[in-house]
N, C-alpha and C positions, 0 to 999 in steps of 0.2 A: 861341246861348249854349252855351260847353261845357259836360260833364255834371262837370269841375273847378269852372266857375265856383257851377253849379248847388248843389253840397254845401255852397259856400261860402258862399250864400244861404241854403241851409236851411238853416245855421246859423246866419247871423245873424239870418234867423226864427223861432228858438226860443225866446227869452226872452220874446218877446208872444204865440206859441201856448203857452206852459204856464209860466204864469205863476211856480209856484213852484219850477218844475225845472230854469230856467237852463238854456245850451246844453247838447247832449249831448257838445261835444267842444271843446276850444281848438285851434287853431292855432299852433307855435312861435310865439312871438315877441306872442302879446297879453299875456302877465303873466310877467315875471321875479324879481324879489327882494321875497318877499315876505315867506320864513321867514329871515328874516337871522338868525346866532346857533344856528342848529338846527343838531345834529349829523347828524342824518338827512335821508333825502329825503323832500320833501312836493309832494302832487298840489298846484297852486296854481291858486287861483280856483275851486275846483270843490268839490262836495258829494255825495259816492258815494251818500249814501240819496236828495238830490232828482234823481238820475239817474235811480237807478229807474223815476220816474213816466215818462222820457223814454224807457225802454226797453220798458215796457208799452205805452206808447203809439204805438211801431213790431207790438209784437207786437198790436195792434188793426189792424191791417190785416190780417191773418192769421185770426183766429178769427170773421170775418164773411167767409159762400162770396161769394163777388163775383168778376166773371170779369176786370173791370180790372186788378185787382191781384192775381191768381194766379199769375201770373209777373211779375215786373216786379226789374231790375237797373240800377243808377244808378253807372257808373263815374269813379274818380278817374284824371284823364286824365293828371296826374304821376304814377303809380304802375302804371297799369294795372290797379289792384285794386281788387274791387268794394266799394264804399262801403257802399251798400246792395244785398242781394240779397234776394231771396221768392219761393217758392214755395207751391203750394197745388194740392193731389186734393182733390178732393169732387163730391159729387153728391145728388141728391134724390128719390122718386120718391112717387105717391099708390099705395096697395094697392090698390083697386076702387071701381068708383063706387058699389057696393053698398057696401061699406066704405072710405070717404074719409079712412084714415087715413094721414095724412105722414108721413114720415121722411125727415132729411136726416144728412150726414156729411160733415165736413171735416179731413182734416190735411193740417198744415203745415210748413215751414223757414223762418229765416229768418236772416242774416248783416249784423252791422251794423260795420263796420270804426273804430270813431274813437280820435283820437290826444290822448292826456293831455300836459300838462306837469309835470315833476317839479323840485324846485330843491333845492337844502340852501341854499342863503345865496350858495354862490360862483358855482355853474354852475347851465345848466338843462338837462332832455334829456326830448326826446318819449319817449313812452309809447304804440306802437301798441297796441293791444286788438281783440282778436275778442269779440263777442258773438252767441253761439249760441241761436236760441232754436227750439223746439219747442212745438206747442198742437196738440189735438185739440178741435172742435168737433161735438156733438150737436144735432141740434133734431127737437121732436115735435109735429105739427101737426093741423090738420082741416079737412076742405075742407066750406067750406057754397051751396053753388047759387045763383048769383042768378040765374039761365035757367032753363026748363025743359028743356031738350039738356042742362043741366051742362057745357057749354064753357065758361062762367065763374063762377068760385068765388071765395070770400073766404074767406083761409088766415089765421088766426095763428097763430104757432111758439115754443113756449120753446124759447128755447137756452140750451145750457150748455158752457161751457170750459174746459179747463188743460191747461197751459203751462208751462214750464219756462224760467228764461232763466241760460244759465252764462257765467264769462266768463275769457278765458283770456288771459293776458299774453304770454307766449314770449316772441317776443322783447325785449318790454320790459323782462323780470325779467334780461335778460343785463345790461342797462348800467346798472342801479341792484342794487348789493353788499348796502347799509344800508335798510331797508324797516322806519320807524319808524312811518311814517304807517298808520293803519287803512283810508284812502281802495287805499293801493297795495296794501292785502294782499288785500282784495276784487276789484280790478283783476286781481289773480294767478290766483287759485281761488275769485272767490264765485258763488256762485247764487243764486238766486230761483225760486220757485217760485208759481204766480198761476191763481188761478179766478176764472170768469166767470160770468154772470150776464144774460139777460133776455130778448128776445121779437124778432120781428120778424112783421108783417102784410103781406099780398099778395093783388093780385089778381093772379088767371094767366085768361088767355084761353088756350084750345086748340082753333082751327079748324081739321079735316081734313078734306081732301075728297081726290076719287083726282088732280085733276089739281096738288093744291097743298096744303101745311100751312102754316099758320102758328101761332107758338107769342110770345103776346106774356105779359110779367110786370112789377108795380109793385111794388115792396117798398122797405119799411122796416126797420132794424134798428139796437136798440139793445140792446149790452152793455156791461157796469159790470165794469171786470179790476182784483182786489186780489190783491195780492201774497203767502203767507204761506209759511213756515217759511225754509229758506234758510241758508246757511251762517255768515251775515254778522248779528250779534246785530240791531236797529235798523234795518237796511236795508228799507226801505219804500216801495211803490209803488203808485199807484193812476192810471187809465186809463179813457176811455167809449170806445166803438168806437158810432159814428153813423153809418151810410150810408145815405143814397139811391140808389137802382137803378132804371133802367128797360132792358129786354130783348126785343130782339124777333128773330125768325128765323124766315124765309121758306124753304121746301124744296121743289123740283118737280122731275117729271124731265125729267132732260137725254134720252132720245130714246135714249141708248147701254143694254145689258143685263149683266148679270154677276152669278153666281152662281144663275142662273134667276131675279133682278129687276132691278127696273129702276134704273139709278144715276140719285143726284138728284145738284142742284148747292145748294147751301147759302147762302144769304146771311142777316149778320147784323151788331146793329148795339147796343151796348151803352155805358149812360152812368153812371157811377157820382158820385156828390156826399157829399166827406166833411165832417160837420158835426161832427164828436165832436174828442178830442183829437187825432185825427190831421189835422185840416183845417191844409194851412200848410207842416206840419211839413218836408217833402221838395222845399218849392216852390211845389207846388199843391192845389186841394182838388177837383178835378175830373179825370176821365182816361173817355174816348170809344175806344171801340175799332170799328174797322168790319173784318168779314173775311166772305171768300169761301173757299167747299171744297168739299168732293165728298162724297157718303156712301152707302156702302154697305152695301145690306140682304140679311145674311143667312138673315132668316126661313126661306128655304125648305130650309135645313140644320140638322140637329141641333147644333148649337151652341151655347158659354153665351149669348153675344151675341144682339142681334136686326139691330141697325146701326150701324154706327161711321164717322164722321166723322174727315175730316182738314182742317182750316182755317185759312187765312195773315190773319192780324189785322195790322192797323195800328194802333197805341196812340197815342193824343198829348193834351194838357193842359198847362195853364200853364206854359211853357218848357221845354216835355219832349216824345221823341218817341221810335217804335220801331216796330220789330218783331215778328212774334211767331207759334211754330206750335202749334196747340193739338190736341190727340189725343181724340176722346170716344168713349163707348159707349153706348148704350141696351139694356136688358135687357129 
């Protein structure tokens, strides 16, 4: 399936993942003459404040660290431009095992491309839109032992969000002069502004030995994203960000030396299950990534680093599929 057809499904997926948000986007040609009689133009068939919930609920893919969907780009194959884009840094680490206190940090990008319909009565004409959005995520956690080694703990974490979603018309504000509608003015220069809210629990196993690590993790996470202030009086969004995670990665070395240690080879294998509003919405509610890399330890140099990884993932899920190079560090 193309990643054209793909957009076109998750849009016609949208109306049964979020019930009161309607598609995020028309396609020319599903609704023409609707404002007959109006002297201005009007977005048709569409509801700029139930969008919101449908753009919160892309930026819920974002404000939960998840390694599936840290990079992830779905392109419109008529266009060449990405439909949906997302990016995501973040990381996590525990303080000491004498003090097992978590800390994690995540931000994000992300880029959602859809196309409005606008009508006065006689003609119609798309309406491309960019939607930018921006989220920084916190979370602060504790690790409690359920071994006596402490290789495995029982973590829960509040997290907390916000996000920013703006949205920019260009060139759609060239072919529409008369902009009567409140739908197009938001379309043009509105924002949103949205915090987040709630926890996620984990267990992490940490097996190191000299000739192998392995590092497995179960997590849950849910966050509740509401919308507030915004440039746009009304305009209102709300969003749950639900995932399932499971994580594992195996490191030994490979036998070659460098920097005075010894380089390992990395294997890893990650499954993420989206249950919240974003289950659906893109396609799919599931995406597997499996990658192979190399990582290099520089401990035996003063450096900020201790080891950094470079890794080739393979991504794919319900009618979706890719690529992908991921860069890490450990401090």
């Amino acid at each position: 399936m193309s990643a054209f057809q793909l957009l076109r499904r998750a849009a016609a997926a949208l109306p049964a993942c979020l019930a009161i948000s309607g598609p995020l986007w028309l396609l020319p040609g599903q609704a023409r003459a609707q404002a007959q009689g109006s002297p201005g133009f009007q977005v048709i068939g569409t509801n700029v404040q139930k969008h919101a919930n449908g753009v919160l609920t892309l930026m819920s893919y974002s404000v939960v660290p998840d390694l599936a969907s840290s990079s992830l780009s779905i392109n419109n194959a008529a266009t060449d431009n990405p439909g949906v884009f997302m990016w995501q840094l973040g990381g996590g680490f525990t303080w000491s095992k004498s003090f097992p206190l978590y800390l994690e940090g995540a931000i994000a990008y992300s880029r959602y491309d859809p196309t409005f319909v606008a009508t006065n009565g006689a003609e119609s004409r798309s309406l491309p839109v960019r939607w930018n959005t921006f989220s920084g995520t916190i979370g602060v956690g504790w690790d409690f032992p359920l071994t006596e080694n402490k290789e495995l703990v029982f973590r829960p974490i509040f997290n907390a969000s916000l996000g920013n979603v703006s949205s920019d018309l260009r060139v759609g504000e060239l072919v529409i002069e008369q902009r009567t509608d409140r739908s197009i003015d938001f379309l043009e220069h509105g924002s949103l502004n949205a915090y987040g809210l709630g926890g996620s629990v984990m267990l992490d196993w940490e097996h190191y030995r000299d000739k192998y690590e392995i590092d497995l993790e179960l997590r849950y996470t849910n966050i509740h994203l509401q919308s507030f202030g915004g440039s746009s009086d009304g305009v209102t969004g709300t969003a749950t960000a639900q995932t399932a995670n499971l994580y594992a990665r195996w490191r030994a070395p490979t036998g070659m030396h460098a920097l005075d240690r010894p380089v390992r080879y990395v294997l890893e294998l990650s499954h993420s299950h989206y249950l919240g509003s974003q289950a659906g919405v893109l396609g799919f509610n599931y995406l597997t990534t499996l990658g192979t890399g190399l990582e290099l330890d520089t401990s035996a140099h003063e450096v900020f680093v201790t080891r950094i990884r470079a890794v080739v993932r393979y991504v794919f899920g319900n009618n979706v599929s890719g690529v992908s190079l991921g860069l890490a560090a450990s401090f």
